[in-house]
N, C-alpha and C positions, 0 to 999 in steps of 0.2 A: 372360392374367390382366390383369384392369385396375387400374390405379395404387390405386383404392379397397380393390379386393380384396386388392392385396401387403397393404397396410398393414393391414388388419384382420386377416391370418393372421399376419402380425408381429408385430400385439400380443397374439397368441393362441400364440404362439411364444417361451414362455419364455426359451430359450437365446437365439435368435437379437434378441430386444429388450432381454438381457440387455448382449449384444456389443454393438448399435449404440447403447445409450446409452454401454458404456465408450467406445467409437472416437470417434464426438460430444464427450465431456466432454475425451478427450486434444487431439481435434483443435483444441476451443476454448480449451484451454489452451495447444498450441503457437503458435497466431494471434493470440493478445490476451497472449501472453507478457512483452509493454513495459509493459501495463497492471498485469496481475497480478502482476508483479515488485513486490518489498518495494526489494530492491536492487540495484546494477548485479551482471550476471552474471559479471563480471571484479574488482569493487570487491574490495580486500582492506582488512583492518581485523586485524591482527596481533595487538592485544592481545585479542581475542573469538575467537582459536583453539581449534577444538574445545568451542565450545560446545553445551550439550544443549538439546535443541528446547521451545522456549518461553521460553528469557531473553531476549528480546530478537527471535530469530529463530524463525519458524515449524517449520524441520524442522532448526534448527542451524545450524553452521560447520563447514568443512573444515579440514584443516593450515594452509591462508594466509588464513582467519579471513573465506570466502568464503560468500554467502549460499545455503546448501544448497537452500532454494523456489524461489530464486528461477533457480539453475545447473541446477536439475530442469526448470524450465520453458523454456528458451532449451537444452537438453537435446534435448528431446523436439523443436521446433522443427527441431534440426538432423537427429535422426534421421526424424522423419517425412517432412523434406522429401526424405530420401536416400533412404528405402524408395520412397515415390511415385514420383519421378524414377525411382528402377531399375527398377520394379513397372511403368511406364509404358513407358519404353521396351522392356524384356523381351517386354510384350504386343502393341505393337504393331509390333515386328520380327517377334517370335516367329509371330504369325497372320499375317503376310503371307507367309512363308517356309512355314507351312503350307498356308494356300491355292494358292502357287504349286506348290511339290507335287506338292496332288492334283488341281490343273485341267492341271497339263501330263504330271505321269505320268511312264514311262518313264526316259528317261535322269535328267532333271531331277530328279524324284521319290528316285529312288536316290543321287545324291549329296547333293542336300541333307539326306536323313536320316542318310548316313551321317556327313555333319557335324555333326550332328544329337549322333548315338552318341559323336561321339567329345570334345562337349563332356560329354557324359553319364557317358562312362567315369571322370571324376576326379570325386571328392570335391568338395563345393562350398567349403569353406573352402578347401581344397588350391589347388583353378585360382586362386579372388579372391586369394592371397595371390602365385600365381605370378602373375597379371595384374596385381598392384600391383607385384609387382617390379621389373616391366617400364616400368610408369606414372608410380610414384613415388605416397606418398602426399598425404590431401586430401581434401574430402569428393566435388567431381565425378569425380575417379577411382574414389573406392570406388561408389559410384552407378552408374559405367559398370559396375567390376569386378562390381558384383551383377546387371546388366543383363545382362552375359554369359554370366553364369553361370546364369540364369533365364532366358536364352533356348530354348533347347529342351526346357523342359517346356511353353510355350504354345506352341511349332511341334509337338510330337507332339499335342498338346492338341488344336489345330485341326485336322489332317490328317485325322483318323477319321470326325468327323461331316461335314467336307467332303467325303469322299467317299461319305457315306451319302447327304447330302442331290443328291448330284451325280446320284446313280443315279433321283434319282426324277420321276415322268412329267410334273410340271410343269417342273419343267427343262430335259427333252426339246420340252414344248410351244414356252417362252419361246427355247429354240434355232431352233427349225422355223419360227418366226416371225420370227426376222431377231434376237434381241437379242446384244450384244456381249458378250464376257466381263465387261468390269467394272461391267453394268450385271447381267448375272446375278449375278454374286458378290456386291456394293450391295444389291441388290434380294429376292433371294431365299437366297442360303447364309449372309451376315453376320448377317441375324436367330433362322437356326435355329440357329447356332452359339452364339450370346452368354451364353445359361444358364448352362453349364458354364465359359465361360469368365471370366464375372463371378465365379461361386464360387472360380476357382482364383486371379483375381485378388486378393481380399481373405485369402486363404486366403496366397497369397506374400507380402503384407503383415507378414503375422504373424513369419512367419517371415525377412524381409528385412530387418527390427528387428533381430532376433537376432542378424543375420549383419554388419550394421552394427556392432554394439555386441561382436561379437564382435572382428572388425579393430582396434577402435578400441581393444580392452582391449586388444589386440596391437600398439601402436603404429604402425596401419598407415592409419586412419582418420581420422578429423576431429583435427586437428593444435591445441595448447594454442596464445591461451588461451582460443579458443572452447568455448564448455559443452558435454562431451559425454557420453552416460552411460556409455558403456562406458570412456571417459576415468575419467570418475568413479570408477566402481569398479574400476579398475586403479590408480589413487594411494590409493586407499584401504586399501589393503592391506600396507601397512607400517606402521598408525596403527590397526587393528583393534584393538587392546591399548587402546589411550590414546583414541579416541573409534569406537564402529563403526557411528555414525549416515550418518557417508558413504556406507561399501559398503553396510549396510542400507536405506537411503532410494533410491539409484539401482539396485539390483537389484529392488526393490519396483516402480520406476518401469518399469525393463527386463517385466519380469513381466506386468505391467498393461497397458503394451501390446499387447503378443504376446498373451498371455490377450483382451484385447476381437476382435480381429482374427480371432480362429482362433476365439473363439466366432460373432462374426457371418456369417462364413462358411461354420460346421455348420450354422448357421439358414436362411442363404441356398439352401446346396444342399435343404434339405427343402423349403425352399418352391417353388423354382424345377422340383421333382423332380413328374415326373404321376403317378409311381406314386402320393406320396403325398398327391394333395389328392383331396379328399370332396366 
């Protein structure tokens, strides 16, 4: 498909232009966060606690009379850079350990999945939380701890069509011909591979949000008094009564992201899918 064509079934792709403008608007918002901050993300101002959105403040004040827009945005900053970072490394450990795999087979093949399985066998809050225990928390720790933990869903991920694409008779050509493993793998299984793995990529996005903001509501994550949402809506929670603009505004935030992400990502696999283009 060519660059022209993604983009005209994209914008013919409800969901999926739905998702990339939300992921777009987050993204620009956690990048120009200095800019579109009203106020600092740590500034307190005591006598303006718990205020309601629009005196002063766009989406309010928290208990320490901190600027809710502006802690959403430097927020978001933190957790998108944590998901990427995980979502990056997970993908590009995870397809190497799957190519390796299924270009060496045998011995090789069978122990790396079984460590594979046996990252697989726990719960993914379960292990991040035993992998922080270990680490301590932070945000590059939680980034690694989600990195590990998404690592073998992109090494089963790669394995399958590495080995379909392996079996077939240009491959066999480009062998009989003198070429090297990593110029086969480069050259001809990394592109057939990449479909499905772009979809699963943004598709763990979504969910590596989630699983951020979940640590972090568990004090295990991005450490005060950097802005964080799952921060957020875990202090919020004792002041629900007396203001619930906190936990309302950053679980809305939380929401919004995961929602753009897993929508762009249902759009991507249709587009990317041959069954379903015309």
């Amino acid at each position: 498909m060519s660059r022209a064509g993604f983009w005209r079934r994209l914008l013919r792709n409800g969901t999926g232009f739905a998702g990339f403008l939300i992921c777009v608007a987050i993204i620009v918002l956690a990048v120009f966060a200095p800019q579109l901050a009203t106020h600092g993300p740590t500034e307190q101002v005591i006598r303006d606690r718990f205020q309601a959105p629009g005196q002063g403040y766009l989406l309010g004040t928290d208990n320490f009379g901190r600027d809710l827009w502006s802690r959403i945005l430097y927020g978001y900053r933190s957790s998108i850079s944590i998901a990427v970072g995980a979502v990056a490394f997970a993908a590009i450990l995870g397809t190497a350990v799957g190519l390796a795999a299924a270009w060496f087979g045998g011995a090789t093949d069978r122990i790396l999945m079984r460590l594979m399985d046996i990252l697989l066998a726990f719960p993914i809050i379960l292990l991040a939380i035993g992998i922080l225990a270990v680490l301590g928390p932070g945000g590059f720790n939680v980034a690694l701890a989600i990195g590990i933990v998404y690592l073998p869903i992109f090494a089963r991920l790669s394995r399958a069509p590495t080995l379909s694409v392996l079996s077939w008779d240009y491959v066999a050509a480009a062998r009989a011909l003198g070429a090297n493993g990593p110029r086969i793998v480069l050259k001809h299984v990394l592109p057939n591979i990449m479909a499905p793995m772009l979809v699963q990529l943004t598709l763990s996005l979504s969910t590596a949000i989630l699983v951020e903001a979940s640590l972090s509501f568990l004090g295990l994550g991005t450490q005060p008094p950097t802005p964080s949402l799952g921060l957020m809506l875990a202090s919020s929670r004792d002041t629900m009564l007396l203001s619930p603009w906190p936990g309302v505004f950053s679980g809305l935030a939380i929401l919004l992201a995961s929602f753009g992400f897993n929508l762009f990502g249902d759009g991507l696999r249709d587009l990317l899918d041959p069954s379903l283009r015309t």
